[in-house]
C-alpha positions as a Python dict, from the first residue, in 0.01 Angstrom:
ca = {
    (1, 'X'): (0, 0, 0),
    (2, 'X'): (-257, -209, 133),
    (3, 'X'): (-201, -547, 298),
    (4, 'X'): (-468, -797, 426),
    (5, 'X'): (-384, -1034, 691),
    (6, 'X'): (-605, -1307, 827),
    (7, 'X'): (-468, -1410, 1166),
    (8, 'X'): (-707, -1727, 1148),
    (9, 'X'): (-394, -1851, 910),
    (10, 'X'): (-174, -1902, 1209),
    (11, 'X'): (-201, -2045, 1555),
    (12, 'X'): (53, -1859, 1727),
    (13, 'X'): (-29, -1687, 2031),
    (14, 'X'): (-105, -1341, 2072),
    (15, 'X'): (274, -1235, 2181),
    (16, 'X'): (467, -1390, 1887),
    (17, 'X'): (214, -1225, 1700),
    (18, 'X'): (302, -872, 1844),
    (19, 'X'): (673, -942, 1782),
    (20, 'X'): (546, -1065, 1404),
    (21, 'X'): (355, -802, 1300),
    (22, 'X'): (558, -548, 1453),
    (23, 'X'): (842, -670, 1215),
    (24, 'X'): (663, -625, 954),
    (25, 'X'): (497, -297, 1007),
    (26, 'X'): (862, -188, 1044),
    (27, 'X'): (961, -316, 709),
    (28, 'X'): (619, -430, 496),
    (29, 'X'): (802, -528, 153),
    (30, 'X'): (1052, -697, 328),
    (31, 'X'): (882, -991, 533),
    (32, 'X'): (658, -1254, 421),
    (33, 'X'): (415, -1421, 703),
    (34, 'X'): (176, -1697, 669),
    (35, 'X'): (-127, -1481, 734),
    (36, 'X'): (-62, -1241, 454),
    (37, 'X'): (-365, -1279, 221),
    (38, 'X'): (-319, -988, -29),
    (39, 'X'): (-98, -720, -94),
    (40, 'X'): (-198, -426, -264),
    (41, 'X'): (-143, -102, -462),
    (42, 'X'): (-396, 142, -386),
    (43, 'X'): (-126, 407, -492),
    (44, 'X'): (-121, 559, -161),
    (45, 'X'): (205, 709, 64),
    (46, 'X'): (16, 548, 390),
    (47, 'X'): (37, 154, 456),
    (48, 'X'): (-345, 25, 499),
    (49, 'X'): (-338, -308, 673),
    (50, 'X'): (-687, -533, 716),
    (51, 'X'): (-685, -757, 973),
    (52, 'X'): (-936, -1055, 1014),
    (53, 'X'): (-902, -1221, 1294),
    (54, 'X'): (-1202, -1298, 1614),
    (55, 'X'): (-1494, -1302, 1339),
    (56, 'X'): (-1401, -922, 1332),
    (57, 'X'): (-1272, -690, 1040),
    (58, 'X'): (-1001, -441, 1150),
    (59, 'X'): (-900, -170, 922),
    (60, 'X'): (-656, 118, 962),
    (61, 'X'): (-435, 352, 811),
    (62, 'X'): (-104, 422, 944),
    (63, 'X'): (-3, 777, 984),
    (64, 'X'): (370, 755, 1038),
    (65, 'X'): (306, 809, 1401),
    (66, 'X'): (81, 497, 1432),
    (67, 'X'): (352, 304, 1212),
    (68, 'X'): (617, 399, 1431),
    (69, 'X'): (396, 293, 1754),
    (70, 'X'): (314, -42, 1561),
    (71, 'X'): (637, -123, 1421),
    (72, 'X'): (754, -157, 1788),
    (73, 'X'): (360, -331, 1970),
    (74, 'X'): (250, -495, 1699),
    (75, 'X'): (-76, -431, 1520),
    (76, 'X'): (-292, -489, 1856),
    (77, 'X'): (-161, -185, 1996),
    (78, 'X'): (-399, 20, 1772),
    (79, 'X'): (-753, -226, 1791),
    (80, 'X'): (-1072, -116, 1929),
    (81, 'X'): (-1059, -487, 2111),
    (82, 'X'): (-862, -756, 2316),
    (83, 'X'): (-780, -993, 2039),
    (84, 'X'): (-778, -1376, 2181),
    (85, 'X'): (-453, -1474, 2344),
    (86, 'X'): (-456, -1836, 2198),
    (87, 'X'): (-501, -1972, 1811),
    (88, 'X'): (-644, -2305, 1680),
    (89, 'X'): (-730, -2458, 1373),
    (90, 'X'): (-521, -2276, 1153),
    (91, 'X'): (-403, -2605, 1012),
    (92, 'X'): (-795, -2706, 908),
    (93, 'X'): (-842, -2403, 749),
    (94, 'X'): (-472, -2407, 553),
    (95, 'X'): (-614, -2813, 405),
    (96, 'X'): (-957, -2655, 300),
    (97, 'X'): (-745, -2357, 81),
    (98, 'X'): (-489, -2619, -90),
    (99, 'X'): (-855, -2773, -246),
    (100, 'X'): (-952, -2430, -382),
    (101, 'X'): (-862, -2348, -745),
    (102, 'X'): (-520, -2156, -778),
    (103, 'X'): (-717, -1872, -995),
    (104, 'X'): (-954, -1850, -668),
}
């Protein structure tokens, strides 16, 4: 399974985001979060998650040690990068999406 997240979907800070991630990781078809984009079937045993979040684009696949490791840190815990502590503008960006088409 692959799942996209965009963390620009949410303003929390950087620790409930640890604690919300880390859920999920631990359970993935089990929790739904506001920054969940896609989910996807790409027929694989491995979760995939793509996260967008600083202008960056971070990709990984969890081996069932780095699920394990994430499941309990949160997603951070395996980025090449400091990720900002503090969020805005989520709500902007959530008033430009309810103008797009629902096919978009």
């Amino acid at each position: 399974m692959k799942v996209i997240l965009d963390r620009d979907l949410c303003d929390s800070e950087l620790s409930y985001c640890q604690r919300c991630s880390a859920a999920f990781i631990r359970y993935p078809e089990g929790y739904d979060r506001h920054c969940i984009k896609d989910v996807i079937d790409d027929n694989k045993d491995l979760l995939t998650l793509e996260m967008h979040t600083d202008g960056r684009t971070f990709e990984v696949v969890l081996t069932e040690e780095d699920q394990e490791l994430a499941g309990v840190e949160g997603w951070e815990v395996l980025a090449d990068f400091d990720p900002a502590l503090l969020r805005t503008g989520a709500m902007e960006r959530w008033r430009q999406l309810r103008t797009k088409p629902a096919a978009h």
